[in-house]
DRENKEVO-410471 format. One record per residue: x, y, z of N, C-alpha, C in turn. Coordinates in pm, whole numbers, padded with zeros to 5 digits, always signed. Each point is the difference from the previous one (the first is absolute). Layout:
BEGIN
XYZXYZXYZ ...
This chain:
BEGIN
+10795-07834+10168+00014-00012-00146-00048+00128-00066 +00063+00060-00102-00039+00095-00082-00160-00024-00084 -00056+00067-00017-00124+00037-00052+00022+00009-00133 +00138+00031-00078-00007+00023-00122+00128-00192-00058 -00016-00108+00100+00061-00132-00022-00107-00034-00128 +00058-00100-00113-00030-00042-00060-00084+00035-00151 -00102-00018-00009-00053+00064-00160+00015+00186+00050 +00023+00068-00138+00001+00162-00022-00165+00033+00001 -00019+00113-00012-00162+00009-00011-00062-00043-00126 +00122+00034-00096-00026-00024-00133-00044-00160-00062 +00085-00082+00089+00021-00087-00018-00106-00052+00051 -00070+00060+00128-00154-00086+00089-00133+00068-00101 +00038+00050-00049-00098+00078-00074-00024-00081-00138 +00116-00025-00064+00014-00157-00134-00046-00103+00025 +00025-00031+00160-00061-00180+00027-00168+00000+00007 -00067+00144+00055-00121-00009+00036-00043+00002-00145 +00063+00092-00114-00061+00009-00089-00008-00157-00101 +00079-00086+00050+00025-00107-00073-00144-00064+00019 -00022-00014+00164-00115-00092+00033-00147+00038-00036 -00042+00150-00102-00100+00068-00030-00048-00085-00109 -00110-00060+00003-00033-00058-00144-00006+00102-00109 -00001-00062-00161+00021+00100-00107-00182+00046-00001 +00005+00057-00042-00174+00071-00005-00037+00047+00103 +00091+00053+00140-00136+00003+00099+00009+00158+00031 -00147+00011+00055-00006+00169+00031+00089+00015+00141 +00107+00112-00001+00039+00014+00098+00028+00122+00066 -00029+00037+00144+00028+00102+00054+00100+00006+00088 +00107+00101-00055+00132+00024+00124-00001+00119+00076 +00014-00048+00135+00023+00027+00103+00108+00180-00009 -00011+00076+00103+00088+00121-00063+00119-00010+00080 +00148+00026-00096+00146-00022+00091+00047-00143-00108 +00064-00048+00091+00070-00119-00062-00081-00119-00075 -00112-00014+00007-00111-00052-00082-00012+00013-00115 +00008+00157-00070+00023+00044-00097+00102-00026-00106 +00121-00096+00059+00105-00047-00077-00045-00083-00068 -00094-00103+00028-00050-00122-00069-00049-00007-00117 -00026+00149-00063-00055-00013-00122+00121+00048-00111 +00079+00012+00123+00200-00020-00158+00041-00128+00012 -00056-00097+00032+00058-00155+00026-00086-00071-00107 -00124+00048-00027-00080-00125-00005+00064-00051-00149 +00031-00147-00014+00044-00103-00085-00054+00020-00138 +00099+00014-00107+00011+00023-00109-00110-00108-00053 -00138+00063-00116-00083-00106-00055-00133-00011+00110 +00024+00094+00103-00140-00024+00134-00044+00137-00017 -00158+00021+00060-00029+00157-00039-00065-00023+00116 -00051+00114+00064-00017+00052+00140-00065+00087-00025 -00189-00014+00044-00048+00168-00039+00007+00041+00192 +00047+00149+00003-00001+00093+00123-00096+00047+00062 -00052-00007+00065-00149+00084+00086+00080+00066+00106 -00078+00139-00055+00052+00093+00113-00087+00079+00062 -00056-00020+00123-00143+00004+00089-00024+00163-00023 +00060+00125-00078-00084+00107-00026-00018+00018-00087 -00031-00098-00115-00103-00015-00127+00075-00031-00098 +00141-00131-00023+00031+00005-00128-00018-00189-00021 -00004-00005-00069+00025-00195-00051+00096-00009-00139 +00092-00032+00055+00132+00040-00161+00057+00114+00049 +00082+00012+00121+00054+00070-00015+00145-00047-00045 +00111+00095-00105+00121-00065-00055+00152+00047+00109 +00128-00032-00088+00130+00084+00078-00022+00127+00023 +00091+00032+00080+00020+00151+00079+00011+00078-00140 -00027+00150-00016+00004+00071-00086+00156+00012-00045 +00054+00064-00077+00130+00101-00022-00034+00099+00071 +00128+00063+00057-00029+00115+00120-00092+00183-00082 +00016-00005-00142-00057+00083-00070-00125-00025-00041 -00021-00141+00009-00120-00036-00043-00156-00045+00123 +00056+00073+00117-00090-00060+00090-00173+00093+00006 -00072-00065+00012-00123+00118+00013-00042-00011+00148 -00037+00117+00033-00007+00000+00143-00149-00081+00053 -00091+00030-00125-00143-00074+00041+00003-00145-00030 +00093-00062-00057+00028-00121+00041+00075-00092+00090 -00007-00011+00099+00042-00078+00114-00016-00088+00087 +00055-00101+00041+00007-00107+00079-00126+00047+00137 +00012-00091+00117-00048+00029+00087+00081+00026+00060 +00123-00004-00016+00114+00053+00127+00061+00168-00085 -00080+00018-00078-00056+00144-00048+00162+00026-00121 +00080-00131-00056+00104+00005-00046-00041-00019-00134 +00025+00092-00133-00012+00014-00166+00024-00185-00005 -00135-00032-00109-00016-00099-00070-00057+00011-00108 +00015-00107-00121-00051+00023-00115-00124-00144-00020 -00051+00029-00065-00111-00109-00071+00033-00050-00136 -00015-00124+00008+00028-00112-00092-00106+00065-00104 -00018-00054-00100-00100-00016-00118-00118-00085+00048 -00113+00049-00008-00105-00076+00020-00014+00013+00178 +00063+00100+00075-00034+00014+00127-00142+00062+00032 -00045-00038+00151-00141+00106+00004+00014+00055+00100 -00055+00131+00037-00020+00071+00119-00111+00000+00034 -00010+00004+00151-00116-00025+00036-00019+00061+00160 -00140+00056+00046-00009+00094+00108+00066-00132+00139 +00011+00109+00106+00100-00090+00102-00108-00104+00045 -00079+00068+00004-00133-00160+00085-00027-00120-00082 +00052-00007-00116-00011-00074-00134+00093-00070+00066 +00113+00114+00011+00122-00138+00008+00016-00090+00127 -00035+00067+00130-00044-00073+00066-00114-00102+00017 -00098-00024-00043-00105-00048-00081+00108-00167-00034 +00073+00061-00104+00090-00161-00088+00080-00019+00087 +00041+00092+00122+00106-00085+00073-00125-00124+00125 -00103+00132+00081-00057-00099+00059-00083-00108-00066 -00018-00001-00116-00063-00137-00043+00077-00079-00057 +00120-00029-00001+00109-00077-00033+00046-00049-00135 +00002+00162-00049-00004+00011-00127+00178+00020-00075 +00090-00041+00126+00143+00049-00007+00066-00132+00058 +00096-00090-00054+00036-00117-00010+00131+00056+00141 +00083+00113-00025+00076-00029+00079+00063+00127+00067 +00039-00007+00134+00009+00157+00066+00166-00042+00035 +00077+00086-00017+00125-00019+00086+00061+00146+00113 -00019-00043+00108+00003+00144+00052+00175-00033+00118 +00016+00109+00069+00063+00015+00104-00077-00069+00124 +00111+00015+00120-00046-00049+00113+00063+00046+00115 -00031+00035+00105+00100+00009+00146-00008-00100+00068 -00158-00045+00003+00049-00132+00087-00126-00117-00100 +00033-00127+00044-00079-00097-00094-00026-00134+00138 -00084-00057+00022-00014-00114+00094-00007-00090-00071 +00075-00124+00109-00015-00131-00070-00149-00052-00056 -00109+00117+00064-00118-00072-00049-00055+00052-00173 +00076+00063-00015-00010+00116-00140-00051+00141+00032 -00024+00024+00106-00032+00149+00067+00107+00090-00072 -00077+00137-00057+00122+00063-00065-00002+00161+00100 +00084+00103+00022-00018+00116+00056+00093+00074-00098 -00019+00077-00064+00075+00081-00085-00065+00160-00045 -00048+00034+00141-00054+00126-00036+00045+00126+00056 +00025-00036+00192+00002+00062+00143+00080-00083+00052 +00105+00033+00115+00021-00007+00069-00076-00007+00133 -00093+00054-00005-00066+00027+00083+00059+00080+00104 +00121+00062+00022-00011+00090+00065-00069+00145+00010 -00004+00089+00113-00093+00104+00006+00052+00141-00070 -00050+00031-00059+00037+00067-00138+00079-00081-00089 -00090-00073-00057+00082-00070-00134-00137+00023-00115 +00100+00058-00113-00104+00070-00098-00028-00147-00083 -00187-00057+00041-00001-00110-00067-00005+00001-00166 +00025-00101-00022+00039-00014-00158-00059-00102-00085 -00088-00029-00003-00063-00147-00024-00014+00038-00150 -00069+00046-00068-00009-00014-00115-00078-00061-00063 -00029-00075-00112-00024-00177+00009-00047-00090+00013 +00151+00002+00104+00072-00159+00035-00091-00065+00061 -00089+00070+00056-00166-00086+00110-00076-00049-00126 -00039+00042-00076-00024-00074-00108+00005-00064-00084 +00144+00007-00044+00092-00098-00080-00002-00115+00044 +00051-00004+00156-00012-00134+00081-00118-00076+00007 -00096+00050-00018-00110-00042+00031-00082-00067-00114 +00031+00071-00130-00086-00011-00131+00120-00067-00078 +00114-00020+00006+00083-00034-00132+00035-00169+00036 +00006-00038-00117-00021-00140+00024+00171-00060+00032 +00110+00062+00006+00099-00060+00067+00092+00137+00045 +00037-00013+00134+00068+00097+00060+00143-00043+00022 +00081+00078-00070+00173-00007+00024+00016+00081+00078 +00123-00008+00078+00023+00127+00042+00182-00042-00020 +00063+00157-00040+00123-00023-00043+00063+00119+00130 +00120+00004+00119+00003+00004+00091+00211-00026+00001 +00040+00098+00074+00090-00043+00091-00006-00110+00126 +00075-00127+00001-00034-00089+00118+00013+00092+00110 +00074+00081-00031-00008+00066+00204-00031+00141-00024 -00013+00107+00126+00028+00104+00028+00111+00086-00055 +00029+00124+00009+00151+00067-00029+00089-00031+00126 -00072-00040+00145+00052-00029+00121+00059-00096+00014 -00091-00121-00136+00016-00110+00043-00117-00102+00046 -00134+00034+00041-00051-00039+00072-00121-00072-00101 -00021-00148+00041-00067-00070-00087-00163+00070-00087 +00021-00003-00113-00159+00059-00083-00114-00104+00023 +00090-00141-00008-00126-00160+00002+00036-00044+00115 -00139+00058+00066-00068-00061+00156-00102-00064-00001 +00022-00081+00149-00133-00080+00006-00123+00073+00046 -00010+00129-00009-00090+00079-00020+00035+00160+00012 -00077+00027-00060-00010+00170-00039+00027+00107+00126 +00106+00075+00046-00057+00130+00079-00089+00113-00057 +00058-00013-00077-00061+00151-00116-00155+00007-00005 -00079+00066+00003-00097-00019-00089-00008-00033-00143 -00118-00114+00001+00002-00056-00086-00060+00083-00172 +00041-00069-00076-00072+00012-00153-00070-00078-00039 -00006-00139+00037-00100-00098-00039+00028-00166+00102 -00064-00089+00011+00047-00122+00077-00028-00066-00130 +00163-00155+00040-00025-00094-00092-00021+00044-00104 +00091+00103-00036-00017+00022-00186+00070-00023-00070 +00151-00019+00075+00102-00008-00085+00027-00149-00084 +00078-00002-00085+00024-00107-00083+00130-00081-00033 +00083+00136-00010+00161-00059-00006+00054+00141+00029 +00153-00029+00063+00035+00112+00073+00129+00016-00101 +00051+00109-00057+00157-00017-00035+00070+00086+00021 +00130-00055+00082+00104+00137+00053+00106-00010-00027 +00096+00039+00059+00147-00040-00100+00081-00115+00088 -00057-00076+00053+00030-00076+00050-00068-00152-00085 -00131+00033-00029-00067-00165-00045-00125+00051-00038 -00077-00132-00063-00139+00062+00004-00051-00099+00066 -00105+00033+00054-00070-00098+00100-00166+00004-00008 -00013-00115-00015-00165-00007-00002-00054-00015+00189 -00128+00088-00084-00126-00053+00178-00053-00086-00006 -00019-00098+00052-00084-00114+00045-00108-00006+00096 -00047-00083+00003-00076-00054+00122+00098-00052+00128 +00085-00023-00063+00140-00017+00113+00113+00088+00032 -00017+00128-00030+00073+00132+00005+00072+00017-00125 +00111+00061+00043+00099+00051-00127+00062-00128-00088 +00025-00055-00107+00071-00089-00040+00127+00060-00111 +00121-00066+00028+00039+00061-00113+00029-00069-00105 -00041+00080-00159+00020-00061-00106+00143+00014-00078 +00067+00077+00060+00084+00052-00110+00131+00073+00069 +00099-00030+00026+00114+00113+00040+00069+00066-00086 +00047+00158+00030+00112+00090-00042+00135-00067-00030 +00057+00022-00057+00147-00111-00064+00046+00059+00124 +00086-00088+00056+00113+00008+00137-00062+00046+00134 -00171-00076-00032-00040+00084+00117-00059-00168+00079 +00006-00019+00142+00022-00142+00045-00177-00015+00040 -00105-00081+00026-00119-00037+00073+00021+00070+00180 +00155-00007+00040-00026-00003+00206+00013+00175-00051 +00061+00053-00113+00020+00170-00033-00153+00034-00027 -00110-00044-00056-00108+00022-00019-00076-00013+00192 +00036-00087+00020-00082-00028+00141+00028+00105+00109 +00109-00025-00019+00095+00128+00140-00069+00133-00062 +00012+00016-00083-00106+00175-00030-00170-00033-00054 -00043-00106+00080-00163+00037+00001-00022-00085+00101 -00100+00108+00048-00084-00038+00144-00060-00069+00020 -00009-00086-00074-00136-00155+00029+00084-00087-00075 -00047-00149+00032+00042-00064-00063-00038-00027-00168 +00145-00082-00055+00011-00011-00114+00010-00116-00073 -00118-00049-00095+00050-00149-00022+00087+00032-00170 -00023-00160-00042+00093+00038-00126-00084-00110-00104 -00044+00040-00108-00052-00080-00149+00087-00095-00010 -00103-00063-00074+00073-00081-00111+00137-00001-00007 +00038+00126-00116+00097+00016-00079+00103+00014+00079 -00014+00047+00139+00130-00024+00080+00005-00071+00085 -00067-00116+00017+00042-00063+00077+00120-00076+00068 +00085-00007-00144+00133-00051-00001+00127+00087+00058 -00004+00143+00024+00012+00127-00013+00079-00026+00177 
C-alpha cells in the first residue's frame, strides 16, 4: 500500500487540530506538525510554546517581513502574537518539564503498541542525532500526539509492537494520526478511533505491526 493512501498531510494536520482543546498551551513538533496551527477551528485560540524562549508565538511572517532573530526551534521566521513573552531557554524548559504545556504534537519513525515513541536516530553508526526537545516534551507535557505517515517511504510499518530505534521516551504517547486513521494507545495496544474516507480497518491492520483493535465508533465498520 502507498504511504501517501488516504488523508493529505493537510488534511491529518486539520483532524489533529480539531481534537486540541480551545485554550490550551501548545507545542509543535518541527516538519509536518507545524501545519496544525493553519487548521485550528474557527472561534478556538491556541497559545504556541516554542522551547527557545517564545509563548505566543503567531503565523509565518510575509517573506519581506521576516526578522532573522525571531525564530522557531526548527530555526524557521516566526512572529509573536500581542501580549507574547520571551523568555531564556532554561525557562522554557523549566514550563515544559513541570507540565506547564497542555499539548505536544510531534513526528515519529517508529511508535509501539505500548506508547514507546523513537523519533530522533535511527540509530545507525554515523547518524547525526537530533533530539531536540522531544525527550522533554514527552516527558513533561500533559498529552502527547504524534502526527505521522502510517508507513515508511518503503512501505514498512511506523506502529510496532515495539521500538528498533532508539528511543525518545516509554509509554508517552497518546493518540497517533496518519493518513490512514487515528488511533489511540491503550493499556490494550493500538485502538482505532477514527478512519481516512475510503480507507478499510484489514487496510489499517495489514500496514501496522502489532495488533489492532477498534472503538466504539467503529464497531459496526
Amino acid at each position: 500500500m502507498s504511504s501517501q493512501s488516504g488523508w493529505t498531510r493537510e488534511q491529518m494536520a486539520a483532524r489533529v487540530a480539531v481534537d486540541i482543546p480551545d485554550g490550551s498551551y501548545v507545542n509543535l513538533g518541527i516538519g509536518m506538525p507545524e501545519l496544525v496551527a493553519q487548521f485550528v477551528p474557527k472561534g478556538r485560540e491556541l497559545v504556541y510554546h516554542v522551547e527557545n524562549g517564545l509563548l505566543g508565538m503567531g503565523p509565518d511572517p510575509e517573506p519581506d517581513a521576516a526578522d532573522p532573530d525571531l525564530i522557531n526551534a526548527g530555526k524557521k521566521p516566526v512572529t509573536a502574537i500581542p501580549g507574547a513573552a520571551f523568555f531564556h531557554h532554561a525557562d522554557s524548559f523549566t514550563m515544559i518539564r513541570g507540565g506547564h504545556i497542555d499539548v505536544c504534537v510531534l513526528g515519529a519513525m517508529q511508535i509501539a503498541s505500548s506508547g514507546d515513541l523513537a523519533n530522533w536516530s535511527t540509530g545507525a553508526e554515523g547518524a547525526i542525532p537530533a533530539v531536540g526537545g522531544a525527550m522533554d516534551l514527552v516527558a513533561g507535557v500533559r498529552t502527547v500526539l504524534v502526527l505521522t505517515q502510517h508507513t515508511t517511504k518503503t512501505g514498512e510499518p511506523k506502529l510496532l509492537e515495539r521500538c528498533t530505534y532508539p528511543l525518545t521516551g516509554k509509554a508517552c504517547v497518546d493518540r497517533i494520526y496518519t493518513n490512514l486513521a487515528v488511533i489511540d494507545v491503550t493499556e490494550q495496544g493500538f485502538v482505532v478511533v477514527d478512519l481516512a474516507p475510503g480507507v478499510s480497518l484489514d487496510e489499517v491492520r495489514a500496514a501496522t505491526g502489532a495488533p489492532v483493535g477498534v472503538g466504539p465508533a467503529l464497531q459496526h465498520v
